[in-house]
C-alpha positions in Angstrom: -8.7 6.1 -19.8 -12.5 6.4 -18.7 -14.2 9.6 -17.2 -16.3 8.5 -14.9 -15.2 7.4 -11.2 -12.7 5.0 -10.2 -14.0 2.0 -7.9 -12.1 1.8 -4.1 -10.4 -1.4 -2.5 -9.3 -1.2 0.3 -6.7 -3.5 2.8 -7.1 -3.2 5.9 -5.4 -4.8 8.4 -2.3 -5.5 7.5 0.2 -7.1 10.1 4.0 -7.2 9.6 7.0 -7.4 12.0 9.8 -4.9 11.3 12.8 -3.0 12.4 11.6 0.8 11.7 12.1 3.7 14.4 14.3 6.9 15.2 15.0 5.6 18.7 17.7 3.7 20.0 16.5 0.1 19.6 13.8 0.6 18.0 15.8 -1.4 14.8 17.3 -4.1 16.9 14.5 -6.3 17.4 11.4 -6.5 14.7 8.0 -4.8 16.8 4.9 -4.8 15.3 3.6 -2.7 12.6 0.0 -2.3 11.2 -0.8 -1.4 7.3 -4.4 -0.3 5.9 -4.2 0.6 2.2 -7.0 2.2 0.4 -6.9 2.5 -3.4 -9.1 4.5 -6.0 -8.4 2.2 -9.2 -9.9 1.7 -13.0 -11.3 -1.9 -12.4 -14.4 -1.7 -14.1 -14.4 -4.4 -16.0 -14.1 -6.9 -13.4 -17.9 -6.3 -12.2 -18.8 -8.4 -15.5 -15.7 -10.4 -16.1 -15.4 -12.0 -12.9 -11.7 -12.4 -13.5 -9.3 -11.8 -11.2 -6.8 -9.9 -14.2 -9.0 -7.2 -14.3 -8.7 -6.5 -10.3 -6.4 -5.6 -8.2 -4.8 -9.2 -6.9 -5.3 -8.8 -2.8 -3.2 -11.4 -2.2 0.1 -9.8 -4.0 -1.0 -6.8 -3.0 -0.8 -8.3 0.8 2.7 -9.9 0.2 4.4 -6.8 -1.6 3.4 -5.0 1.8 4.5 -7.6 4.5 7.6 -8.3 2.3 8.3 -4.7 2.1 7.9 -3.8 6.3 9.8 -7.1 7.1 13.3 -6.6 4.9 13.1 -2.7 5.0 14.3 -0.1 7.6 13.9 3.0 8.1 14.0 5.4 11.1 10.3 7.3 10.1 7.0 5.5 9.4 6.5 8.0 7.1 9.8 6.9 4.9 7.8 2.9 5.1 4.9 4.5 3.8 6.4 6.3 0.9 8.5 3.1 0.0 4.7 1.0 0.4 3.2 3.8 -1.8 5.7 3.2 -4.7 5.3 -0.7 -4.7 1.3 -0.3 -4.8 1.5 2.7 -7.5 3.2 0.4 -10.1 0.1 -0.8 -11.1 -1.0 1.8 -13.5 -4.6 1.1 -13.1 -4.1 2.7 -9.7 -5.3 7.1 -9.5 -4.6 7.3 -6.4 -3.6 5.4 -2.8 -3.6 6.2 0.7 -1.2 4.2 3.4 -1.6 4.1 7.1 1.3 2.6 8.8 0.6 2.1 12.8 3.4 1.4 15.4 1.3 -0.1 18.0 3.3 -0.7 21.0 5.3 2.4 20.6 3.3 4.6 23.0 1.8 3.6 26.6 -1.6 4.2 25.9 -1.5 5.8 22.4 -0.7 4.4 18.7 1.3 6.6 16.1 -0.5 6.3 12.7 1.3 8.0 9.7 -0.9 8.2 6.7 0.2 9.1 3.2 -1.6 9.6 -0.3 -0.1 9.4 -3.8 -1.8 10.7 -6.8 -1.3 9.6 -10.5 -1.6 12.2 -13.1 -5.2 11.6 -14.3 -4.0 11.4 -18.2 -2.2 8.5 -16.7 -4.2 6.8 -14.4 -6.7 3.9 -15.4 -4.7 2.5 -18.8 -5.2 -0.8 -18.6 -2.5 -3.2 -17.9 -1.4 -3.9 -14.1 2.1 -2.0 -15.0 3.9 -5.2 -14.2 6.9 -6.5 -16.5 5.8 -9.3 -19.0 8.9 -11.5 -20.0 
């Protein structure tokens, strides 16, 4: 693992239709939900490689999310946010993440927005290898 700092990415943005609420209702019909993710992550090497294996890949990163708020549910945003941190924190290049999950037409005039951190261990965090499964 390196000393110095970890480089940020960050996803912002996200739009995903789901069934998530405490109210009754609220799981009957998909309504609209709104993901940023921000991530402190050991990809360093990817200023000079220029390949995408030493990144984080945005675009799986993107899917994992969407597929996560659309076949999930759960009554509390916070719940949604802790099952998005998991997915994102398998990549063990990751120190730390930080979810936002928005319910925007929740409230007449006001949006909910539940945000959540994770922390890797930093004797853990930055090995190299994006924690996924090679068969």
């Amino acid at each position: 693992m390196k000393d110095g700092p970890f480089e940020s990415i960050e996803l912002r943005g996200i739009r995903a239709w789901g069934r998530h609420g405490a109210n009754a209702g609220e799981q009957d019909v998909p309504q609209p939900l709104e993901v940023d993710v921000s991530l402190s992550a050991d990809v360093h090497d990817a200023r000079t490689s220029d390949a995408l294996a030493d990144t984080i890949d945005y675009a799986d990163l993107h899917a994992r999310i969407v597929r996560i708020v659309e076949s999930e549910s759960h009554r509390l945003l916070e719940r949604l946010g802790e099952s998005i941190l998991d997915a994102v924190m398998t990549d063990k290049r990751i120190a730390m993440a930080a979810v936002s999950v928005a319910k925007p037409g929740l409230l007449a005039g006001a949006t909910p927005v539940v945000t959540l951190t994770k922390t890797r261990p930093r004797k853990l965090a930055g090995s190299r290898g994006s924690g996924k499964t090679k068969r």
